[in-house]
C-alpha positions in Angstrom: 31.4 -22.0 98.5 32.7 -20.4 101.8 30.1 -20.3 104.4 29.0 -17.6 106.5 30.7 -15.9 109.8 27.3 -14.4 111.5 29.3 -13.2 113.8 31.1 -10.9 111.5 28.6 -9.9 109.0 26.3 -8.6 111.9 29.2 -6.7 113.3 29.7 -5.3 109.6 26.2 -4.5 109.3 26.2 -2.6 112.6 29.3 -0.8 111.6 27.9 0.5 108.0 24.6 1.6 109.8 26.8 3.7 112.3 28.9 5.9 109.6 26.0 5.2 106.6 22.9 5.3 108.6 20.3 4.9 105.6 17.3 3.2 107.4 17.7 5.7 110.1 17.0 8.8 108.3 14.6 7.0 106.1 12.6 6.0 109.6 12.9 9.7 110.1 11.0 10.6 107.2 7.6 11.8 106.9 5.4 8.3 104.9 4.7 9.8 102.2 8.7 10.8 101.2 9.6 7.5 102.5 7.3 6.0 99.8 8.9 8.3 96.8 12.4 7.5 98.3 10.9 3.0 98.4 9.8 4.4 94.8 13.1 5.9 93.9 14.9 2.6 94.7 12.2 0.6 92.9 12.6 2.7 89.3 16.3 2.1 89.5 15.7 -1.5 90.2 13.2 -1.8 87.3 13.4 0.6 84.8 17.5 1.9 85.1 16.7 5.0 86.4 15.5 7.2 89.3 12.2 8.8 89.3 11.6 11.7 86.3 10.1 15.0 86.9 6.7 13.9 86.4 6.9 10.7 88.3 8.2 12.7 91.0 5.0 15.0 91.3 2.4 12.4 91.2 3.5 11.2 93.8 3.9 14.1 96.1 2.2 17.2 93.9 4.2 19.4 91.4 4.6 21.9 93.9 6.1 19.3 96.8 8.5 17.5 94.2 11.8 19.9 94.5 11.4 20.0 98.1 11.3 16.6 98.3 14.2 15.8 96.4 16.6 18.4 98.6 15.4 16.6 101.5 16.6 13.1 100.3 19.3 14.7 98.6 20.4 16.6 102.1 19.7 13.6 104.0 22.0 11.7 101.4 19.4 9.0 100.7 19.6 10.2 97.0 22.3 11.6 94.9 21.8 14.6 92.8 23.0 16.1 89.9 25.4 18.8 90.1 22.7 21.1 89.9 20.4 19.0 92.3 18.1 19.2 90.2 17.1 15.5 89.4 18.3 12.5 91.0 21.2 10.1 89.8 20.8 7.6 92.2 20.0 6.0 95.3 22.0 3.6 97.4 22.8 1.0 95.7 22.1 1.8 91.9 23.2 4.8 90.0 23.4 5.5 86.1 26.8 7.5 87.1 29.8 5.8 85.8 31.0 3.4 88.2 33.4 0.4 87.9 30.5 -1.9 88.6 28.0 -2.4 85.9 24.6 -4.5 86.6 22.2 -6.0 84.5 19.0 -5.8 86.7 15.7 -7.0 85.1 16.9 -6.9 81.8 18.2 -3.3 82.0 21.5 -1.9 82.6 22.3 0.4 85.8 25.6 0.5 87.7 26.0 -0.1 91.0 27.9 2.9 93.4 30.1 -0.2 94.9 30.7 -3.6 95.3 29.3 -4.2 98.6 26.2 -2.2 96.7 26.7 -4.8 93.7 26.0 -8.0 95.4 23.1 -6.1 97.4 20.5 -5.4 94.5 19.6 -9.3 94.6 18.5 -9.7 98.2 16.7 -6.1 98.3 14.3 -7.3 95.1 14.7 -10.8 95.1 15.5 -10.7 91.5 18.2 -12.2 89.0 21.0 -9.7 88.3 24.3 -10.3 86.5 27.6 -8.5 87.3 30.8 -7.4 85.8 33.4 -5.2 87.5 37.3 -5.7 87.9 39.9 -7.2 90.9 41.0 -3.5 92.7 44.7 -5.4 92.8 45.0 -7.3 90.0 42.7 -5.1 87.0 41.3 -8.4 86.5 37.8 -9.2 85.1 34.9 -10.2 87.5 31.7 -11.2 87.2 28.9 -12.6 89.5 25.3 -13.9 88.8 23.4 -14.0 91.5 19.5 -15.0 92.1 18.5 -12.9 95.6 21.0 -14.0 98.2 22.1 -17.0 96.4 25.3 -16.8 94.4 24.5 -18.9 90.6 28.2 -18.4 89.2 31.5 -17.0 90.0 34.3 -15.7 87.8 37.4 -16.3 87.9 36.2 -18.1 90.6 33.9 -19.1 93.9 36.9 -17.3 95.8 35.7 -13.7 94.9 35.7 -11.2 98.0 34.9 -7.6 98.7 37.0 -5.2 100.4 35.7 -2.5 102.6 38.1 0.4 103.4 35.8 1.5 106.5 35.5 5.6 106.6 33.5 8.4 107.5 31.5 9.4 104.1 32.5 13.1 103.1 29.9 14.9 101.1 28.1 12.2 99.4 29.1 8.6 100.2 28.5 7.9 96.6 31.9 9.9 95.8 34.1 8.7 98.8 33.7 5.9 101.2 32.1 3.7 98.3 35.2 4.1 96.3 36.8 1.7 98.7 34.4 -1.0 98.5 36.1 -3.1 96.0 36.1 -6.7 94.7 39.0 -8.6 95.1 39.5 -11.9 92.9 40.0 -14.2 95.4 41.7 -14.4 99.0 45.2 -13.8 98.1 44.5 -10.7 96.5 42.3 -9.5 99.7 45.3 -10.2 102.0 47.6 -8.3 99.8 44.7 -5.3 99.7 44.6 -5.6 103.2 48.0 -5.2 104.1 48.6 -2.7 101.4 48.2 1.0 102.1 46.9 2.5 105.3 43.3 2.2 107.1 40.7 0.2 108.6 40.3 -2.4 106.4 38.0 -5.3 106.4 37.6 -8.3 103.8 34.3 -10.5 103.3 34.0 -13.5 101.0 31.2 -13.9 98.2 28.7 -15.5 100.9 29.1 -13.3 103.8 29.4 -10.0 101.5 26.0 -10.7 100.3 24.8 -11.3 103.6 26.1 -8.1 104.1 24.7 -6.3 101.7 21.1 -7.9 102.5 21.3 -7.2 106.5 22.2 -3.4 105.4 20.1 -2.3 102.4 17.1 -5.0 102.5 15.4 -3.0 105.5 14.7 0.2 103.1 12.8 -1.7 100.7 10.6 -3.2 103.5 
């Protein structure tokens, strides 16, 4: 297994938190919608899906509930529905269709990228099991992973992600993530890389879940 260029996955980190600043506007958030938006996270970890109606209002009160969902909505710590009227997910885990399916504590929820994939493990120090496809080749991945630690790797130890790096428009969910992509191994990444047009950055297994941990692992704190 490839080890881990600090160096680079701090710089990554930094840059994510500059265009996708999640623990900033969560910091900005009054406690108690910083605990439903912790809760939010927690229900997609452990039951597959975001907070219902009713779960919603315990927490805050029936008559706080919309209100608080626009505001994580607005701040795009949430994604709504087209309606906005419930919740579909929150960075990293969604029951939209993705190309990245999870199995997270027994239950299935997807995951809005791959960077977001590799990241459910570190944030809840659990087991989780994923399948998703090479962006080059079509080909069949799939990861098991136990917190940070990386258990298997198919078709190889050699799996990377790519990260296309741009400013989110609208929700993040429905543009940068689509170019944070697993590549099957490193000849693959350098072909994504040099392929096409943008800023384009490649991380192996190890450092992407570093990664993923130094980004999303502060929300859950």
């Amino acid at each position: 297994m490839h080890e881990v260029d600090g160096k680079k996955v701090t710089a990554a980190v930094a840059k994510l938190n500059q265009q996708l600043p999640l623990a900033t506007r969560q910091s900005q958030l009054s406690e108690p919608l910083a605990a439903v938006h912790r809760a939010m996270l927690r229900s997609l970890a452990e039951r597959g899906r975001p907070l219902e109606e009713e779960e919603l209002a315990a927490l805050v009160g029936a008559e706080e509930a919309a209100a608080a969902l626009k505001r994580l909505g607005r701040d795009d710590l949430v994604v709504l529905n087209a309606d906005g009227s419930a919740a579909v997910g929150a960075y990293p885990m969604t029951v939209e269709d993705t190309p990245h399916r999870l199995q997270v504590n027994g239950r299935p929820v997807n995951a809005m990228c791959a960077l977001d994939a590799v990241s459910v493990g570190p944030m809840f120090d659990t087991e989780v099991a994923i399948e998703s496809h090479c962006a080059v080749t079509g080909e069949p991945i799939r990861i098991r992973q136990q917190g940070e630690r990386i258990l298997a790797a198919e078709p190889s130890d050699d799996v990377r992600v790519g990260v296309r790096w741009q400013q989110p428009e609208g929700h993040a969910a429905h543009s940068m993530c689509m170019e944070m992509v697993f590549l099957k191994d490193g000849a693959a990444a350098r072909r994504w890389v040099e392929e096409g047009e943008g800023d384009k950055s490649q991380y192996t297994l190890p450092e992407a879940v570093a990664f993923g941990a130094g980004f999303f692992v502060p929300l859950v704190k």
